[in-house]
C-alpha positions in Angstrom: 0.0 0.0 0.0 1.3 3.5 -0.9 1.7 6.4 1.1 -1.0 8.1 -0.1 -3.3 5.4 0.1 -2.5 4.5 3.8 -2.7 8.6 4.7 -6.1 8.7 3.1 -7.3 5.5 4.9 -6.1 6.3 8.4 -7.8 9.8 8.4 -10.8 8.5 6.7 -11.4 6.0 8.8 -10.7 7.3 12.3 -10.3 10.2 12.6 -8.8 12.4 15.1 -9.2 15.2 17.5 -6.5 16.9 19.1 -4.6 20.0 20.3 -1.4 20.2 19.2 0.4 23.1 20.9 2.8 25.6 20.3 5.7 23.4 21.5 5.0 20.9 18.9 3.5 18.5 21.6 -0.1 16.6 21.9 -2.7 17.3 24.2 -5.5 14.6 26.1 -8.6 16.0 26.7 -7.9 17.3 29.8 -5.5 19.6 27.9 -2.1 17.2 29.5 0.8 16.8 27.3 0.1 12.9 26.0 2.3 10.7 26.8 3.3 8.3 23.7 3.9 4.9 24.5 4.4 1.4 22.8 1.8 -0.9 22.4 3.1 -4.5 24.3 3.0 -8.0 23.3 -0.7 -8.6 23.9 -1.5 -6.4 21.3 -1.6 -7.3 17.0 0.3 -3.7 16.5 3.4 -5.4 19.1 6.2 -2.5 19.2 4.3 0.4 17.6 4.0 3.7 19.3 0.8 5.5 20.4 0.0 8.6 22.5 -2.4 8.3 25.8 -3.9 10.2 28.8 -1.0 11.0 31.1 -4.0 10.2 33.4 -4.5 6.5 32.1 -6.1 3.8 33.9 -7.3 6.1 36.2 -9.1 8.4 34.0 -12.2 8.7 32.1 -10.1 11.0 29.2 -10.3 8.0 26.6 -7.7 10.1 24.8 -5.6 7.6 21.9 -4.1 8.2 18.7 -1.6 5.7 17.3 1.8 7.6 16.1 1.8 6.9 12.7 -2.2 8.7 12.3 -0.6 11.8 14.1 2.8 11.9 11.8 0.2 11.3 8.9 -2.3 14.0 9.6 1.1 16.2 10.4 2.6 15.5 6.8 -0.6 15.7 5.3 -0.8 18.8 3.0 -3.3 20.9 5.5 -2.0 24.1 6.9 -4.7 24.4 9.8 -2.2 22.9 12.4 0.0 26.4 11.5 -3.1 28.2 11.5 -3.8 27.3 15.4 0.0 27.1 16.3 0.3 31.0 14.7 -2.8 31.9 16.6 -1.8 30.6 20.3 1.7 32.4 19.5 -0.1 35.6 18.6 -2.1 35.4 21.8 0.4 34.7 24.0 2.6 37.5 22.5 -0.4 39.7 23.2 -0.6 39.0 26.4 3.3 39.5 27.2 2.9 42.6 25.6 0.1 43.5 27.4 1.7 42.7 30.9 5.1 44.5 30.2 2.3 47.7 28.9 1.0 47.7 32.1 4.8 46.9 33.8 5.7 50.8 32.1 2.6 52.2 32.9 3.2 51.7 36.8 7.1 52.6 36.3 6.7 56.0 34.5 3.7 56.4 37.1 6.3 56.6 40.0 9.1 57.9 37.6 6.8 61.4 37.0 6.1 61.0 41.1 9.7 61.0 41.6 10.2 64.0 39.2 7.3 66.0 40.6 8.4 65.4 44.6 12.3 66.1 43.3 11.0 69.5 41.9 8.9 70.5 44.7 11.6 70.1 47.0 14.0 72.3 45.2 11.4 74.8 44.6 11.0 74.9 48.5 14.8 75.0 49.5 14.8 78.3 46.5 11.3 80.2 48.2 
């Protein structure tokens, strides 16, 4: 079977939701970085690689996604995973921005303080 024929018939036929972040990792449902693990001998895909709830047995996340479907959606020819990436970037940059805004706001608050009191004080030492 070709590459393009396995692609097509992995996403076709199960597929997948998940968050991939701006670190390039996988997220479970309870927005967890999955863990990826290999499948043991009791199972008829022996040795192949998967990623799960970090939260697994315990947990009612039912988060799975073999390896090879996540590399294949990845190389698939979609751009929305940049799309989402770009976005989370952007909005954490805003917010950094935002916070280091309102950082100088509060400095040049007490700087013109500093400056008024400093003025004052010579203006009283001249009268």
């Amino acid at each position: 079977m070709s590459s393009s024929s396995l692609s097509s018939s992995i996403i076709s036929k199960n597929p997948k939701i998940f968050r991939l972040g701006i670190d390039g990792r996988v997220y479970c449902n309870h927005e967890l970085v999955a863990i990826r693990r290999v499948a043991r001998n009791r199972s008829s895909r022996q040795g192949e690689e998967f990623y799960g709830c970090p939260l697994w047995p315990g947990s009612d996340c039912k988060f799975f996604m073999w390896k090879q479907e996540f590399n294949v959606v990845l190389s698939s020819e979609c751009n929305f995973r940049f799309v989402e990436m770009d976005n989370e970037r952007l909005v954490f940059e805003k917010t950094l921005i935002e916070e280091e805004n309102k950082s100088l706001k509060k400095q040049s608050k007490k700087a013109c303080f500093v400056v008024v009191v400093c003025i004052a004080t010579m203006l009283s030492w001249l009268y």
